[in-house]
ROSE-4610 file (N, C-alpha, C; in Angstrom, 1 decimal, always signed):
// ROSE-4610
residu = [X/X/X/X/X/X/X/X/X/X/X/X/X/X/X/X/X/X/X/X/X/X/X/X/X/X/X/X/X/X/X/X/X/X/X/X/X/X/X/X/X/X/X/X/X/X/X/X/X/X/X/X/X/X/X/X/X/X/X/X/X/X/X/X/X/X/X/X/X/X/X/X/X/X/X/X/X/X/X/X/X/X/X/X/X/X/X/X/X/X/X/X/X/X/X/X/X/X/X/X/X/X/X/X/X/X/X/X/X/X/X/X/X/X/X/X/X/X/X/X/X/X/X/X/X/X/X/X/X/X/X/X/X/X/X/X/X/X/X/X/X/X/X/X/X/X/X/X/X/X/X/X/X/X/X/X/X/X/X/X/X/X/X/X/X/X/X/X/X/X/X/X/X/X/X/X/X/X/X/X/X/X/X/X/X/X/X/X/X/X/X/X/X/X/X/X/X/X/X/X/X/X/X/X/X/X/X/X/X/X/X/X/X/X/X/X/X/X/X/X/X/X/X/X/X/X/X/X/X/X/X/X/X/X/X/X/X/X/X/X/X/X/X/X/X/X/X/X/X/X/X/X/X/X/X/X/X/X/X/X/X/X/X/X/X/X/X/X/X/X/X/X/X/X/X/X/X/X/X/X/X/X/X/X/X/X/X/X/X/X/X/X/X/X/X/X/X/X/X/X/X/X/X/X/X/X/X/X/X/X/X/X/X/X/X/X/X/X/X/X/X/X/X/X/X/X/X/X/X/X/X/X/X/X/X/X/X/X/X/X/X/X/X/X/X/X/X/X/X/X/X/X/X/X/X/X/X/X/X/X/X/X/X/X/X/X/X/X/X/X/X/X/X/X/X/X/X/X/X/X/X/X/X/X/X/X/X/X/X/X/X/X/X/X/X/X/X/X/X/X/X/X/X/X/X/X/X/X/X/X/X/X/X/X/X/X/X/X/X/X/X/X/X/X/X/X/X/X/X/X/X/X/X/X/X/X/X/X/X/X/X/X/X/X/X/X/X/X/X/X/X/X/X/X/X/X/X/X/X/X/X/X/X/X/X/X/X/X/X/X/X/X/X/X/X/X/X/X/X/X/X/X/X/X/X/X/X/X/X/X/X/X/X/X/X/X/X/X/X/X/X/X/X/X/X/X/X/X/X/X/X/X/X/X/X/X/X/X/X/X/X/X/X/X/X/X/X/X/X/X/X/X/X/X/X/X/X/X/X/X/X/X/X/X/X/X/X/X/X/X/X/X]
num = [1/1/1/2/2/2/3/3/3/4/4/4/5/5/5/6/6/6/7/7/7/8/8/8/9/9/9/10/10/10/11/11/11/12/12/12/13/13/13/14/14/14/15/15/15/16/16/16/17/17/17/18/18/18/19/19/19/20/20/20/21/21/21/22/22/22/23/23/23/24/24/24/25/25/25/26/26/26/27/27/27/28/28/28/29/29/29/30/30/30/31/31/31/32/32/32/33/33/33/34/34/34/35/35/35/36/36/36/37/37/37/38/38/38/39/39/39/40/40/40/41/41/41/42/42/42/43/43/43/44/44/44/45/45/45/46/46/46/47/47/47/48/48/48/49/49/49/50/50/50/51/51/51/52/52/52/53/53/53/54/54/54/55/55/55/56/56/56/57/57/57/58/58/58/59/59/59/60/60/60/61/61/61/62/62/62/63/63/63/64/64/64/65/65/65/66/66/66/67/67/67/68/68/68/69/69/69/70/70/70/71/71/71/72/72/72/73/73/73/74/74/74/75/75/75/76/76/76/77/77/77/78/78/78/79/79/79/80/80/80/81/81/81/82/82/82/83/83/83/84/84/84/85/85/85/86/86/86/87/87/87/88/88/88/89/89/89/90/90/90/91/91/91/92/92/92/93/93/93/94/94/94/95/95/95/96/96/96/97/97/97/98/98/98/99/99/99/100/100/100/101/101/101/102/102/102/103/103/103/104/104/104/105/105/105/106/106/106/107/107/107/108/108/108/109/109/109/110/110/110/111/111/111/112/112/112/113/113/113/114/114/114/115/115/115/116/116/116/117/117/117/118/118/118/119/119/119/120/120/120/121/121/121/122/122/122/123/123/123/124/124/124/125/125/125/126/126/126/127/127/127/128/128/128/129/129/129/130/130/130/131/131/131/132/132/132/133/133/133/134/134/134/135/135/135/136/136/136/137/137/137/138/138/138/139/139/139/140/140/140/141/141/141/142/142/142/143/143/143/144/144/144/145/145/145/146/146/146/147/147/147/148/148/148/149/149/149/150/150/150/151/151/151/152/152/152/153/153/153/154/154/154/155/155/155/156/156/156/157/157/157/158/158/158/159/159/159/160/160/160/161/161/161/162/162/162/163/163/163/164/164/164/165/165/165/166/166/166/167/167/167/168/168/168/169/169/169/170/170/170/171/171/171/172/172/172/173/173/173/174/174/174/175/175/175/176/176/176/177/177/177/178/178/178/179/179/179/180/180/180/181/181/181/182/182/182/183/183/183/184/184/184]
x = [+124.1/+124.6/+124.0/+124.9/+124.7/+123.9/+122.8/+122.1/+122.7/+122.6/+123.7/+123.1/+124.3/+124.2/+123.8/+122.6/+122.0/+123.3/+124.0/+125.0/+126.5/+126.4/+127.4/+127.8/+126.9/+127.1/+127.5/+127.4/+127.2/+128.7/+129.0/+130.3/+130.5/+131.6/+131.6/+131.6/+130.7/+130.6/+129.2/+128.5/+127.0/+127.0/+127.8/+127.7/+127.6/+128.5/+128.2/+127.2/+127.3/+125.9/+125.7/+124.7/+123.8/+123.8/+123.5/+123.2/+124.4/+125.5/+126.7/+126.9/+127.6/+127.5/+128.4/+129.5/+129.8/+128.5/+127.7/+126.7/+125.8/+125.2/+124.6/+125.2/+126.5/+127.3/+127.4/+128.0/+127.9/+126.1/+125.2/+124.1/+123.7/+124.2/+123.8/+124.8/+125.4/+126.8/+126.5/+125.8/+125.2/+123.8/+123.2/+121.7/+122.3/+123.5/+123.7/+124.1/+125.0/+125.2/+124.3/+123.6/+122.6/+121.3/+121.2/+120.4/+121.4/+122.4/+123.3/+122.9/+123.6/+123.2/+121.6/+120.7/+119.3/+119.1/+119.7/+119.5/+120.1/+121.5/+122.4/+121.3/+121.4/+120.1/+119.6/+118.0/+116.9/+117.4/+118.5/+118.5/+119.2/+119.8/+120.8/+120.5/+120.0/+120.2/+118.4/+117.8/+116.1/+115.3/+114.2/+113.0/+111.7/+111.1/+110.5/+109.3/+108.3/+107.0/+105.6/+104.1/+103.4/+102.3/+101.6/+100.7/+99.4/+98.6/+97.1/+96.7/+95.1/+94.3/+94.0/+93.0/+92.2/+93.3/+94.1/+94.2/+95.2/+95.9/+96.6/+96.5/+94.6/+94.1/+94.1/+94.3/+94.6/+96.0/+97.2/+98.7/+98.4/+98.3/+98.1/+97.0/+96.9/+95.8/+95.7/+94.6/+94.4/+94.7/+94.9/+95.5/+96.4/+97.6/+97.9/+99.5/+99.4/+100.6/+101.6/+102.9/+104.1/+105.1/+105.6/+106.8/+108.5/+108.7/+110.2/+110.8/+111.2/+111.3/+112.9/+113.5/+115.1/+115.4/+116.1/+116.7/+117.5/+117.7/+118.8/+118.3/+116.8/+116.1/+116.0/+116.5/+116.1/+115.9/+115.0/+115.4/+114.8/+114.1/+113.6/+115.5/+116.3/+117.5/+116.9/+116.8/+116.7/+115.0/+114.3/+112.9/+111.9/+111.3/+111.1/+109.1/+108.6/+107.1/+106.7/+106.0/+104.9/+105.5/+106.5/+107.0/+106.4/+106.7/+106.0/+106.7/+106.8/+107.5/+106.5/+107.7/+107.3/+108.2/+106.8/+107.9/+107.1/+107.7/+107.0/+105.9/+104.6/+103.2/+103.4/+102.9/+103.2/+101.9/+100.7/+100.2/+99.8/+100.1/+100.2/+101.6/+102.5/+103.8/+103.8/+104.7/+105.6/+104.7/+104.0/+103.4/+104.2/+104.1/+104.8/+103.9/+103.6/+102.8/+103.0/+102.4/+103.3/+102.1/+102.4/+101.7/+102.2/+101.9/+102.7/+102.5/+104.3/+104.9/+104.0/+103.6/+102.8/+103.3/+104.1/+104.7/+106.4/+107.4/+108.4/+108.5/+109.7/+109.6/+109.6/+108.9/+109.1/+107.6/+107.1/+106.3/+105.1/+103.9/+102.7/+101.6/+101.0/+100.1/+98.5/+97.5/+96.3/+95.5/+94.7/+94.5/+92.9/+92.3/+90.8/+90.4/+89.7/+89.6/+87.5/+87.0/+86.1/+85.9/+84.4/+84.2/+83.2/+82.1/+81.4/+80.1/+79.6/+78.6/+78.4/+79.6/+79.7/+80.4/+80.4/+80.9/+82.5/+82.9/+84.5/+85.0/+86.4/+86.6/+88.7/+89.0/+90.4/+91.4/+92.6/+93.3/+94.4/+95.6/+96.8/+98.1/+98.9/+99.7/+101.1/+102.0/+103.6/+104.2/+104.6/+105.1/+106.8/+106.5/+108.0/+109.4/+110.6/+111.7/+111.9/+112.3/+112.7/+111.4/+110.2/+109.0/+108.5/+107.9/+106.6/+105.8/+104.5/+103.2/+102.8/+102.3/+101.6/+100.7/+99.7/+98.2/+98.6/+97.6/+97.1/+96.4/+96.4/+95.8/+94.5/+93.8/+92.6/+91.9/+91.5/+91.5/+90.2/+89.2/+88.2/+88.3/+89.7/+89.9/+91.4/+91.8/+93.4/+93.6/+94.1/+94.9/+96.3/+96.3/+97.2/+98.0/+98.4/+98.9/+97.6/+96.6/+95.4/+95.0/+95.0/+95.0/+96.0/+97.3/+98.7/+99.2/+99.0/+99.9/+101.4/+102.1/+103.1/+103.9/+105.1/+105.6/+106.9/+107.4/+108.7/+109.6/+110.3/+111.5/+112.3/+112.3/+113.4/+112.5/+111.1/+110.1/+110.2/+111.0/+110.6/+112.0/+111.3/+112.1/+112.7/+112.1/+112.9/+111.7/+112.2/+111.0/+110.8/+109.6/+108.8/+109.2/+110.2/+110.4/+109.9/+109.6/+108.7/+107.4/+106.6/+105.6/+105.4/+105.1/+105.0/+106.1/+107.5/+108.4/+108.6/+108.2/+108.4/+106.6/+105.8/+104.2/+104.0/+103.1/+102.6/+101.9/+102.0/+102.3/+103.4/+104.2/+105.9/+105.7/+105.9/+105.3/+106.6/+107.6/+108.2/+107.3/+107.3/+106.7/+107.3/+107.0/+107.4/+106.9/+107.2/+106.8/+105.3/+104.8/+102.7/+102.5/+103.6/+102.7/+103.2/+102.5/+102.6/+102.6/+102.8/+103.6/+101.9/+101.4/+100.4/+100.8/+99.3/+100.0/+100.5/+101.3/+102.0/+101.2/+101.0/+100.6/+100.4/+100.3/+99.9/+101.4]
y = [+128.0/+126.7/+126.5/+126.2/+126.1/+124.9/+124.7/+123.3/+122.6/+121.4/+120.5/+120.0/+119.8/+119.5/+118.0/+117.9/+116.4/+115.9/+116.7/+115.9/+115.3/+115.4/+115.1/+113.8/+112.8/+111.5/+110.6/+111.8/+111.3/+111.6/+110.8/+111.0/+112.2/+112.8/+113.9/+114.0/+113.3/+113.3/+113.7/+113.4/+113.9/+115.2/+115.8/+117.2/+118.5/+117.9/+119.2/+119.2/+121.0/+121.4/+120.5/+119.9/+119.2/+120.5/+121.7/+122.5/+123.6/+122.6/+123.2/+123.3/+123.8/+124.4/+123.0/+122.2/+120.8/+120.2/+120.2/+119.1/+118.9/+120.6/+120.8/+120.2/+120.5/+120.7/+118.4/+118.1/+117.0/+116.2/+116.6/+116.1/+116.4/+117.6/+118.1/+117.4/+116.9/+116.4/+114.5/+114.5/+112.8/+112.7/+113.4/+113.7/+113.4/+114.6/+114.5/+113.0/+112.4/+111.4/+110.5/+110.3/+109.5/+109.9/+111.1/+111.4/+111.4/+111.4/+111.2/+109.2/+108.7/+107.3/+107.2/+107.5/+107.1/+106.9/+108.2/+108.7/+107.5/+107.4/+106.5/+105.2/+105.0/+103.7/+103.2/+104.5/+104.6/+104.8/+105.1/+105.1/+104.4/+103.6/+102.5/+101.1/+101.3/+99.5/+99.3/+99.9/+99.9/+100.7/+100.4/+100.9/+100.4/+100.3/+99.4/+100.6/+100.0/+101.2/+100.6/+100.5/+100.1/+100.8/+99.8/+100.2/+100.4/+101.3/+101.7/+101.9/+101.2/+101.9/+100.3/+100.4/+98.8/+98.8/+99.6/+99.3/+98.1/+97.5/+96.3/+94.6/+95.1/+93.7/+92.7/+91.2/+91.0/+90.4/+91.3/+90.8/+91.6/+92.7/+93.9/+94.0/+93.7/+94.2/+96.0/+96.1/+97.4/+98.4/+97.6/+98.8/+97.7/+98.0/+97.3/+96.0/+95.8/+95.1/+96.4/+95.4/+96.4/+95.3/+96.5/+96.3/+96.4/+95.5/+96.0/+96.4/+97.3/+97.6/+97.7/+97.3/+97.2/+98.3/+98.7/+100.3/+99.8/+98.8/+97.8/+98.5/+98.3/+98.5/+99.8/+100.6/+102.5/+102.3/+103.6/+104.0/+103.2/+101.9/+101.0/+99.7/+99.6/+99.1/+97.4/+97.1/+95.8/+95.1/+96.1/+95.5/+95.1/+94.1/+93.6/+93.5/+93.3/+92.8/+92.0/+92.3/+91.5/+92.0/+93.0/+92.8/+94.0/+94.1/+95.1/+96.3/+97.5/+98.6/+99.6/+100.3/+101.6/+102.5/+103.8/+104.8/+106.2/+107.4/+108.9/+109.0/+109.2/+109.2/+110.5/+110.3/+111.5/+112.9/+112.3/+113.2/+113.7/+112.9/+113.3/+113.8/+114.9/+115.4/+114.7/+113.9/+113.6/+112.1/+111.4/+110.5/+109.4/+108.0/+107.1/+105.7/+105.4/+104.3/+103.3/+101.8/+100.9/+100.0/+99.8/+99.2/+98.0/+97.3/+95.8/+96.5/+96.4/+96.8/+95.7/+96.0/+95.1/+95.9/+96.6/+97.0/+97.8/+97.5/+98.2/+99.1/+99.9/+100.8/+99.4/+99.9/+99.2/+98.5/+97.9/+96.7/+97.5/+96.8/+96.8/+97.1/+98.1/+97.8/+97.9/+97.6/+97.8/+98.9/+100.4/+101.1/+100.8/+101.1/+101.1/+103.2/+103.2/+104.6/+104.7/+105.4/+105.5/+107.0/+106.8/+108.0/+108.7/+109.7/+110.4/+109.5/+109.0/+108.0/+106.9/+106.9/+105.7/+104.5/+104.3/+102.9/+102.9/+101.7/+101.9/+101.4/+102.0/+100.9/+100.9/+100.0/+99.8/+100.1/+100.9/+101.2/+100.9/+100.2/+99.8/+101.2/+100.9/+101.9/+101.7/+101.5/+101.4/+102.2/+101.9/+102.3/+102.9/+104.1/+105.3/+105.1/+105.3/+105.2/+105.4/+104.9/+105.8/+106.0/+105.2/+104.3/+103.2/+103.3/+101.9/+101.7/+100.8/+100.9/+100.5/+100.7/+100.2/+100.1/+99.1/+99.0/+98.4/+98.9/+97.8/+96.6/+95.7/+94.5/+94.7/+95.4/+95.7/+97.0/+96.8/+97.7/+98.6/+97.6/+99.1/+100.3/+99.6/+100.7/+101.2/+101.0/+101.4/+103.1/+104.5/+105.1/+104.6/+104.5/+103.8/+104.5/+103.6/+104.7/+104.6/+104.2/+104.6/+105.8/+105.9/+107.5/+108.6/+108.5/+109.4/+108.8/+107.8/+107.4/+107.0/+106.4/+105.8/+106.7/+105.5/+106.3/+106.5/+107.8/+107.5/+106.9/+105.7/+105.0/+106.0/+107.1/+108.0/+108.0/+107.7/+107.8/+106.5/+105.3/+104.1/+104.4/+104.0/+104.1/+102.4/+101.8/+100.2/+99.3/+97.6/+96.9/+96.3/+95.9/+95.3/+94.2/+93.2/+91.9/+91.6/+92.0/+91.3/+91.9/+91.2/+91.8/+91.3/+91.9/+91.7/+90.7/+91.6/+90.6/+91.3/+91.9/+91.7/+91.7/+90.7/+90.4/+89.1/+88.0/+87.4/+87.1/+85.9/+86.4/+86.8/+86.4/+86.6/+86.2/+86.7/+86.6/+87.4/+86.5/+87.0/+87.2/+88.4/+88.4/+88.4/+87.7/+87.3/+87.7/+87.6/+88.0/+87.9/+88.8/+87.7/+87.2/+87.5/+87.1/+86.0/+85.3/+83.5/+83.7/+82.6/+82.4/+81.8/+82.0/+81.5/+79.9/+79.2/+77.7/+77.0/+78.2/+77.8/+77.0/+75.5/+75.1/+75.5/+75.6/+76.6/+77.8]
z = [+110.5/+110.0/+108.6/+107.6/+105.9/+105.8/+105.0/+105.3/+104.3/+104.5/+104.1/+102.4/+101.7/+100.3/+100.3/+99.3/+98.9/+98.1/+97.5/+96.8/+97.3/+98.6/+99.8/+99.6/+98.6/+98.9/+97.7/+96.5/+95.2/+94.3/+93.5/+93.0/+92.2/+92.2/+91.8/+90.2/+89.4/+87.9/+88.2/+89.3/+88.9/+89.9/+90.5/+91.4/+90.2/+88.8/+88.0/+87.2/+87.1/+86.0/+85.5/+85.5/+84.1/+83.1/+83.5/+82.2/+81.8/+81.9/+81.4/+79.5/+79.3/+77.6/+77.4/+77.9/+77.7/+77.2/+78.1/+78.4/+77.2/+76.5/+75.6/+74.4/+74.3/+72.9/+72.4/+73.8/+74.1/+73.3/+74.1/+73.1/+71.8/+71.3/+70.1/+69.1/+69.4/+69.0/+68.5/+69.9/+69.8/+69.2/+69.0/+68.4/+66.9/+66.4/+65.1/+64.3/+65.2/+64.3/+64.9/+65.6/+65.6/+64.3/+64.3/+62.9/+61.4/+61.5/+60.5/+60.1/+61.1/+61.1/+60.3/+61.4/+60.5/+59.3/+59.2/+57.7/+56.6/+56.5/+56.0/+55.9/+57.2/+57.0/+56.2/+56.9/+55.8/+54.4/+53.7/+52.0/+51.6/+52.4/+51.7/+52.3/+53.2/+53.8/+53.9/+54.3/+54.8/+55.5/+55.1/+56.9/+56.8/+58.3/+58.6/+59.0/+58.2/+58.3/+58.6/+59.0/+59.1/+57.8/+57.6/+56.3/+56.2/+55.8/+56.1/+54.8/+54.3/+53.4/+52.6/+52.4/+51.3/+50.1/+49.7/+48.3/+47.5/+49.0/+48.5/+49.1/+49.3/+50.1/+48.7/+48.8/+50.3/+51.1/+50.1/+50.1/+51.4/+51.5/+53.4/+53.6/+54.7/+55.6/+55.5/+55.8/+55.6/+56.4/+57.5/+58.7/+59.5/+60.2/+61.1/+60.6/+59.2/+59.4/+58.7/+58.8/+58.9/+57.7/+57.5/+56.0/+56.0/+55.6/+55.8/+54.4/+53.9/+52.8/+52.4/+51.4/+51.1/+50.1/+51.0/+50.1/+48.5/+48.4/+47.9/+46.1/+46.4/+45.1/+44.8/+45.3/+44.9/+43.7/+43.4/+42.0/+40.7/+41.3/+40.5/+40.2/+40.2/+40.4/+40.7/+39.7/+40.0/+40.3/+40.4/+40.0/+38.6/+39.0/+38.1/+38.4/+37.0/+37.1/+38.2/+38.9/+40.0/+41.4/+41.5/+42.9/+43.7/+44.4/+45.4/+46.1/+45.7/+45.7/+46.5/+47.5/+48.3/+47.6/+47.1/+46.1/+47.0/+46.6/+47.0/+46.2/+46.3/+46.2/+45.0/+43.6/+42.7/+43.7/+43.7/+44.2/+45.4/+46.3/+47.6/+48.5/+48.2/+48.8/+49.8/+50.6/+51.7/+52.1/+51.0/+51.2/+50.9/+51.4/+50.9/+50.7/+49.2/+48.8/+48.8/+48.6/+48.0/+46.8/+46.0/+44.9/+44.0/+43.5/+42.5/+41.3/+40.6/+39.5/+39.0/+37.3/+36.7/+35.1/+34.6/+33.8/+34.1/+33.1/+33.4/+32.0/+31.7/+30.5/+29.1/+28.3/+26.7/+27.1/+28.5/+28.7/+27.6/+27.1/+27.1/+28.2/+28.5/+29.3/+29.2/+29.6/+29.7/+30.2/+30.0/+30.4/+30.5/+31.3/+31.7/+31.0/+30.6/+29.8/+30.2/+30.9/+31.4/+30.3/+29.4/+28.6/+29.8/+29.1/+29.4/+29.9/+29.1/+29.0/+30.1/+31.0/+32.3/+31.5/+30.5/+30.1/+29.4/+29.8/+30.0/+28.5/+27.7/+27.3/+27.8/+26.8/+27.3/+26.2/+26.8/+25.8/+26.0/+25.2/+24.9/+24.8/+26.2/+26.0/+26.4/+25.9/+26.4/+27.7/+28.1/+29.5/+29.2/+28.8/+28.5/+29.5/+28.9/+29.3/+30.9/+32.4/+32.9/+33.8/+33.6/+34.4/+34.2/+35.8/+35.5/+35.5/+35.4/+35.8/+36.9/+37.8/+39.0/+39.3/+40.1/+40.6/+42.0/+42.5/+43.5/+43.5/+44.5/+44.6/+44.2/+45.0/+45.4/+44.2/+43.1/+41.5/+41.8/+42.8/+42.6/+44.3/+45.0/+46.1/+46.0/+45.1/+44.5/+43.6/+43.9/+43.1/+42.5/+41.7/+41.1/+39.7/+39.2/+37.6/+36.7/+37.1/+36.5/+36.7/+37.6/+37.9/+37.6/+37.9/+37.7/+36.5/+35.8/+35.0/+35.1/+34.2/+34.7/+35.6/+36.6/+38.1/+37.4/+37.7/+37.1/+38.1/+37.7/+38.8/+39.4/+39.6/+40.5/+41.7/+42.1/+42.8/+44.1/+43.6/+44.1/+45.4/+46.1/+47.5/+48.0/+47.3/+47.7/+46.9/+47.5/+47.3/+48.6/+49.0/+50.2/+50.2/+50.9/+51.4/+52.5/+53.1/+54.2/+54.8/+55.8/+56.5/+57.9/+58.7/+59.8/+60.7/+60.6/+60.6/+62.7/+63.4/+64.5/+65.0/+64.4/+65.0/+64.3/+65.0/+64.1/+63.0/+62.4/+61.3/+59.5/+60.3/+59.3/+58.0/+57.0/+55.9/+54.9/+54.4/+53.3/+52.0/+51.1/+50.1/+48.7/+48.1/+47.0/+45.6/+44.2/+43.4/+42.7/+42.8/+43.1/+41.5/+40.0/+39.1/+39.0/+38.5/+37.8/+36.4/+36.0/+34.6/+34.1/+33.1/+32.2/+31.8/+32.9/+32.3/+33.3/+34.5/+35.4/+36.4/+36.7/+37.7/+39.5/+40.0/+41.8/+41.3]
């Protein structure tokens, strides 16, 4: 006597191969445009990333809060002085930074210029076509364009409008400079 089939009871959509070449073609199929989608996403509408490292205390915490960033701004597209941009890291490949614009091209900016001697002085330099300048909050734990010099805008991946928008905490972020003069 043949012993009896476990699937004696079950509709017949689940009696066939799971590892039929439908089956395969079927998820490779739904993988893609699910990674087609992402993609679209992440470069035109946003993405939502968590942030690590002192160098933009104390708008971020150093480890632990999370960013929503708007693809809206690629490219530099509409940014302006004081706002807060995630771009590709000039010297770190496949890294993704974020730092407060504090120059755009034509702007003036201030360079800290450290000689031989240990002692600093400061040098006056324009910010070229086609970049910008950037620092972090936090100046003596920040790489910055002090270091790389200006970022060129093809670099900037969005700007940062929010933080910790699914933990508490919610915190739209806004443009950090003030106007000279400007009361609060």
């Amino acid at each position: 006597m043949p012993f009896p089939s476990p699937f004696r009871h079950t509709p017949r959509l689940f009696r066939q191969n799971v590892f039929s070449f439908r089956f395969f073609r079927t998820v490779a199929y739904l993988s893609a445009k699910l990674f087609c989608l992402g993609h679209v996403f992440s470069e035109y509408v946003g993405i939502y990333s968590y942030t690590w490292g002192p160098s933009m205390l104390p708008t971020l915490a150093a480890q632990g809060d999370s960013v929503c960033v708007s693809s809206r701004y690629r490219h530099g597209r509409g940014v302006k002085a004081g706002d807060l941009v995630s771009f590709r890291h000039p010297c770190v490949p496949g890294t993704l930074a974020i730092k407060r614009v504090v120059g755009m091209p034509g702007d003036f900016v201030m360079r800290d210029v450290v000689d031989g001697q240990g002692s600093g002085r400061e040098m006056m330099l324009q910010v070229p076509e086609g970049h910008c300048w950037v620092l972090g909050d936090n100046l003596t734990e920040s790489r910055d364009s002090r270091t790389y010099g200006p970022l060129p805008l093809g670099l900037i991946k969005g700007k940062v409008i929010a933080k910790n928008i699914l933990a508490p905490g919610f915190q739209w972020i806004d443009n950090g400079l003030k106007r000279l003069g400007a009361s609060n």
